[in-house]
C-alpha positions in Angstrom: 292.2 24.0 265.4 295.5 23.2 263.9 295.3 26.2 260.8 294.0 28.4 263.2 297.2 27.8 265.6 299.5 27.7 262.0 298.0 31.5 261.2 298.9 32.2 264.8 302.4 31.2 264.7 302.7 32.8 261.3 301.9 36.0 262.9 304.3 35.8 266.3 307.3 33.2 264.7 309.3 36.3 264.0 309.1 37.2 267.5 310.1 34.0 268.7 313.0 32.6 267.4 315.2 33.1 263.6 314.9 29.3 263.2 312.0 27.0 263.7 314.9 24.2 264.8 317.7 25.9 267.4 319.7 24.9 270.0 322.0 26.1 273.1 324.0 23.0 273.2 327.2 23.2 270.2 327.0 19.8 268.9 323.2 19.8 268.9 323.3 23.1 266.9 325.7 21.8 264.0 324.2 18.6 263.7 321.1 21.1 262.7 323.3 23.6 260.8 323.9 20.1 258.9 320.4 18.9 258.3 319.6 22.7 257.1 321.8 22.6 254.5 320.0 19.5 253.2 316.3 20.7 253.7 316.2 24.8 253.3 312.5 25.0 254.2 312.8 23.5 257.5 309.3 24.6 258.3 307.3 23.1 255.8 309.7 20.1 256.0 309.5 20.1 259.3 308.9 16.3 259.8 312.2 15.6 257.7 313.7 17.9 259.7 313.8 16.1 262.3 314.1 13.0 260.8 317.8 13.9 259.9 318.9 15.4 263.7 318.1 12.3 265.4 319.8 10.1 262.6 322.4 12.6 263.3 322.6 13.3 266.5 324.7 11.6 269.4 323.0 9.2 272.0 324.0 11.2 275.2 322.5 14.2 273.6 319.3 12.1 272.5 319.1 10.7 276.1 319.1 14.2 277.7 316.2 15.2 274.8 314.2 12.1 276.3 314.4 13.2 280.1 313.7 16.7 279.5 310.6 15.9 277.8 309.8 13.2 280.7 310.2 16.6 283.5 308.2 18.5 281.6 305.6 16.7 281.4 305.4 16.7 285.3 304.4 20.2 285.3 300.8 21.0 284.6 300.9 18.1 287.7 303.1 19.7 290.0 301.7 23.2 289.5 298.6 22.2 289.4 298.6 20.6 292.9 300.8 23.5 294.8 298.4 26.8 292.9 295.3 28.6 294.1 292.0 27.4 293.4 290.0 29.6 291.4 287.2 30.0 294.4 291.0 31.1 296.7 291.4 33.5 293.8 287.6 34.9 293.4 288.2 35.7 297.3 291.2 37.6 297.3 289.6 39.3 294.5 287.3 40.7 297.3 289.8 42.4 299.0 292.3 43.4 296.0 291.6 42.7 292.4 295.0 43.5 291.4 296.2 40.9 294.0 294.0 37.8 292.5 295.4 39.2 289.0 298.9 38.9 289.9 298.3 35.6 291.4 296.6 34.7 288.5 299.0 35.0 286.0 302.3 33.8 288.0 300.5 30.4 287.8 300.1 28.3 284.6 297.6 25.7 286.0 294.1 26.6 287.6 291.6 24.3 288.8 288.0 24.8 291.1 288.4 23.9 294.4 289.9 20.2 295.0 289.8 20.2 298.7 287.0 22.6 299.5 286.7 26.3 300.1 288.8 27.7 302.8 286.3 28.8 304.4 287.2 29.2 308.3 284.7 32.2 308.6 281.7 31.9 309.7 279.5 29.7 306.9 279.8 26.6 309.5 278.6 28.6 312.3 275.4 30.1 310.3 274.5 26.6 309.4 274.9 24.6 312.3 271.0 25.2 313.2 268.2 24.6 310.7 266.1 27.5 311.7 267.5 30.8 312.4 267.8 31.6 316.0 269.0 34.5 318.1 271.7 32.3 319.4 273.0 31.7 316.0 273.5 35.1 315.0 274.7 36.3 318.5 277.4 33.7 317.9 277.9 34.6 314.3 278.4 38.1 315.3 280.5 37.7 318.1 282.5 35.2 315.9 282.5 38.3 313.2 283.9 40.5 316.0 287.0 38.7 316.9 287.8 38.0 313.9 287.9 42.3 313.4 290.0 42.7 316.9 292.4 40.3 316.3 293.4 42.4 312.6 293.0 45.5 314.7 295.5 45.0 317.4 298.9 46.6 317.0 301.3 45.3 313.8 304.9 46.8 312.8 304.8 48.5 309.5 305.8 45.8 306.8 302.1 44.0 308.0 300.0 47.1 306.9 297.4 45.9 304.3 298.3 48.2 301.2 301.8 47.6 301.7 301.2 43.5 301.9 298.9 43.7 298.4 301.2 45.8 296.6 304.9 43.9 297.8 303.1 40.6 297.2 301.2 41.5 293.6 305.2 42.6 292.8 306.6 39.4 293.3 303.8 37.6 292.0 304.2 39.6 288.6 307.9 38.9 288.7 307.4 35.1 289.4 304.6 35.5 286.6 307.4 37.2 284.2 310.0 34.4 284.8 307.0 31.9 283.6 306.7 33.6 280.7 310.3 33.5 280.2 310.4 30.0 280.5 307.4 29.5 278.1 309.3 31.2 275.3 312.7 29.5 276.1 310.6 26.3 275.8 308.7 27.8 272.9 312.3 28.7 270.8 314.7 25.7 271.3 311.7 23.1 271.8 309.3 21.1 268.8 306.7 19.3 269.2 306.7 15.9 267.4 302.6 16.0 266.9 302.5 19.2 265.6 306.1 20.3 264.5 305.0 23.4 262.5 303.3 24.9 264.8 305.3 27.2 267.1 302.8 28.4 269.9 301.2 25.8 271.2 303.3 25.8 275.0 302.5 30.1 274.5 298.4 29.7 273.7 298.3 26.5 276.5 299.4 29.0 279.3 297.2 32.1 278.0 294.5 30.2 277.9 294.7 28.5 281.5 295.6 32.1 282.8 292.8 33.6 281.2 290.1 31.4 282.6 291.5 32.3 286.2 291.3 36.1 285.2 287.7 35.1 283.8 286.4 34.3 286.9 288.0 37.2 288.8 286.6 39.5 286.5 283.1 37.8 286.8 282.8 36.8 290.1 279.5 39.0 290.9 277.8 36.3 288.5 278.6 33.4 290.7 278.3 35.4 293.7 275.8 38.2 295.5 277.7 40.7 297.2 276.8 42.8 300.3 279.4 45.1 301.6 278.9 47.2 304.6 281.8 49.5 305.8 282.5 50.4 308.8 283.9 53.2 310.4 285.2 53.0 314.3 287.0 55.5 316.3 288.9 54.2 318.8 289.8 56.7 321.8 293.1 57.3 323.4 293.4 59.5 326.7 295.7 62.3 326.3 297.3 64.5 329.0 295.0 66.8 330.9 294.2 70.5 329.4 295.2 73.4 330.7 291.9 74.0 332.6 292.2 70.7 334.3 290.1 68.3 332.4 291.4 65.3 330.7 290.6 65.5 326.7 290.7 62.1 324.6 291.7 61.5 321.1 291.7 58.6 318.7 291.8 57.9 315.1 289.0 55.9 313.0 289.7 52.7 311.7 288.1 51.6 308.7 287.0 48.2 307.6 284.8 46.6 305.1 282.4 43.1 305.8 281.7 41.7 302.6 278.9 39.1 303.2 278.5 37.0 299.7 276.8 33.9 299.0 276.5 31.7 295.6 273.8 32.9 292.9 271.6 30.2 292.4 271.1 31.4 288.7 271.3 29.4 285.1 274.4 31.7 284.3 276.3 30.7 287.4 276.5 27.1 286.8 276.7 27.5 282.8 280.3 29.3 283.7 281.4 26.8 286.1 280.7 23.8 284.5 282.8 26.4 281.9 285.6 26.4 283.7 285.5 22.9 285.2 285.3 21.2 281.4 288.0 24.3 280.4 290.2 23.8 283.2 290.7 20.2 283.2 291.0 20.5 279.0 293.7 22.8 279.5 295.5 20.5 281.9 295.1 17.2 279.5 296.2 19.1 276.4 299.6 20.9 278.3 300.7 17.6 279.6 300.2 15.8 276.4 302.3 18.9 274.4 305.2 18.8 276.9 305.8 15.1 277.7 306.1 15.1 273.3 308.6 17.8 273.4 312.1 17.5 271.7 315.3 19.5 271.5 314.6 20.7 275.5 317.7 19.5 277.8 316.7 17.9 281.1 319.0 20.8 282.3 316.3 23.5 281.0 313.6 21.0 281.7 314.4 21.5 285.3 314.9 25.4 285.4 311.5 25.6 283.9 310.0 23.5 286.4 311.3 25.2 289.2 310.3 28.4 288.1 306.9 27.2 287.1 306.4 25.6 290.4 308.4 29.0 292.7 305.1 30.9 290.9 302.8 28.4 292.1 304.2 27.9 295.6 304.3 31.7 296.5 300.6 32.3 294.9 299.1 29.2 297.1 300.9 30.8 300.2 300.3 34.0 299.5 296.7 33.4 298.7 296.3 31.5 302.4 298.0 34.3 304.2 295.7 37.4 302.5 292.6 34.9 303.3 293.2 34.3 306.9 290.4 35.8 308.8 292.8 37.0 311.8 295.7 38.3 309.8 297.1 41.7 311.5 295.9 44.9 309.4 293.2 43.5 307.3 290.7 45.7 306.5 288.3 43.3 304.4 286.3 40.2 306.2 284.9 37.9 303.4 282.1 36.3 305.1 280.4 33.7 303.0 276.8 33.3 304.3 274.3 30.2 303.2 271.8 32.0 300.5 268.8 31.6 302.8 270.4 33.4 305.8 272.1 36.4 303.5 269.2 39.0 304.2 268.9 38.0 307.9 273.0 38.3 308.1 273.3 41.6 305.8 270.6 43.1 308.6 272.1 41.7 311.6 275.6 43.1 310.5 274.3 46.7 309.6 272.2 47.3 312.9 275.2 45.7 315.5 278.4 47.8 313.4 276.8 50.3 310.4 
């Protein structure tokens, strides 16, 4: 693991920083100016390296080292606890795969569902009897239905759908960017004591978390069965009378797309969640444990990090609620999850009552 990280850095160093040991602060920077003239090849010396800045280098500065590397390691934590789950993400992906993208990578930590699906639509209803009745799907469909008028009803502009997914996946990408400006702030000034070579471990820790989100996005028709029925309803509006007296109406159709889904129950599925369960949580261990052993970061960065880290977080968890409320204005996509023995009865119920 720790060659194939070496040939990584190897190839992306000269990217990242002119010296493998650098600093912002003045004093911290000539007391390493210092130690360089003593030991040219500060990378393959590394450990010496560092040996000589903290002989060298003032207490105060030393202290401020030692609570920088204390707030990061409160990240992966923090971030963890305030981002989407990855089931939140799989159903935004529903209605906007750029969306669950965006969200995806303004986030550095990703975990399956903690605290349950949110999932206020209509899975309680279907399963509240054990054989299925005409009074559960009458309710489930008139359930269904409100949920559609309520996003039908009249909304300014700035709550049309397209406009929603495409101002929020901008920020989210910007919040995503400032991440990534933060993980190779972190990645130039900061050295890890475990593994002080090596230059992209904070870089390949975020990647990877990112990309088992974007893994699940992009795979979500193996954990789920999909049934998507659109439909199309015009909606009449009298107009003034003609000239030969009668009243004429007009009316515009409004489209909208049910998606009715329910889990696979299939060898795959569960071979790529426990995937990302045993991935996820690995990822989590293995950032905390790099950050908390981080040297050369101020507590001043440390903070500026975290807040960025945890701004991308915070607006992907509330942005991720809002697009997955059932009776937000202007939706056009209702994300019904359906238990797997009711799917066929539910797909046909939907398609002779709206398609």
């Amino acid at each position: 693991m720790n060659l194939h990280l070496y040939a990584t850095t190897l190839l992306i160093q000269p990217c990242l920083c002119y010296y493998h040991f650098d600093s912002r602060d003045g004093v911290a920077r000539s007391v390493i100016e210092a130690c360089r003239t003593q030991i040219p090849d500060e990378s393959g010396q590394c450990y010496f390296m560092i040996r000589c800045i903290i002989d060298n280098i003032p207490s105060e500065i030393n202290a401020r080292w030692s609570a920088g590397a204390s707030i990061l390691a409160f990240i992966p934590t923090i971030v963890a606890l305030m981002s989407n789950s990855i089931q939140e993400t799989i159903s935004i992906a529903d209605e906007s795969v750029l969306l669950a993208v965006a969200l995806s990578v303004s986030s550095i930590t990703a975990f399956n569902s903690r605290f349950g699906d949110r999932v206020e639509r209509l899975s309680d209803i279907l399963s509240k009897e054990k054989e299925w009745g005409h009074t559960n799907i009458h309710t489930a469909l008139w359930a269904l239905e409100n949920m559609m008028a309520e996003a039908r009803k009249p909304h300014p502009w700035w709550q049309n759908n397209n406009m929603q997914i495409y101002a929020t996946s901008l920020v989210a990408l910007v919040l995503g960017a400032g991440v990534w400006y933060e993980v190779y702030e972190i990645t130039r000034y900061g050295i890890i004591v475990f593994a002080c070579p090596i230059k992209a471990n904070v870089a390949i820790w975020v990647a990877l978390s990112q990309l088992i989100a974007l893994l699940n996005v992009l795979c979500r028709s193996v954990l789920f069965e999909f049934h998507t029925i659109q439909i199309r309803k015009k909606e009449s509006r009298p107009r003034a009378a003609s000239s030969n007296g009668n009243a004429a109406s007009q009316g515009k159709t409004q489209c909208s797309t049910i998606v009715l889904r329910c889990p696979r129950d299939t060898s795959l599925r569960w071979a790529l969640h426990m995937f990302t369960a045993i991935v996820s949580f690995s990822m989590y261990a293995y950032g905390t444990i790099l950050l908390a052993s981080m040297i050369l970061i101020p507590a001043s960065d440390a903070i500026r990090a975290m807040v960025v880290s945890a701004s991308g977080a915070g607006f992907a968890r509330l942005a991720g609620h809002w697009h997955t409320s059932p009776r937000r204005r202007g939706n056009h996509a209702f994300v019904v999850d359906v238990p797997p023995h009711r799917i066929q009865d539910f797909t046909a119920a939907v398609r002779t009552r709206w398609a």
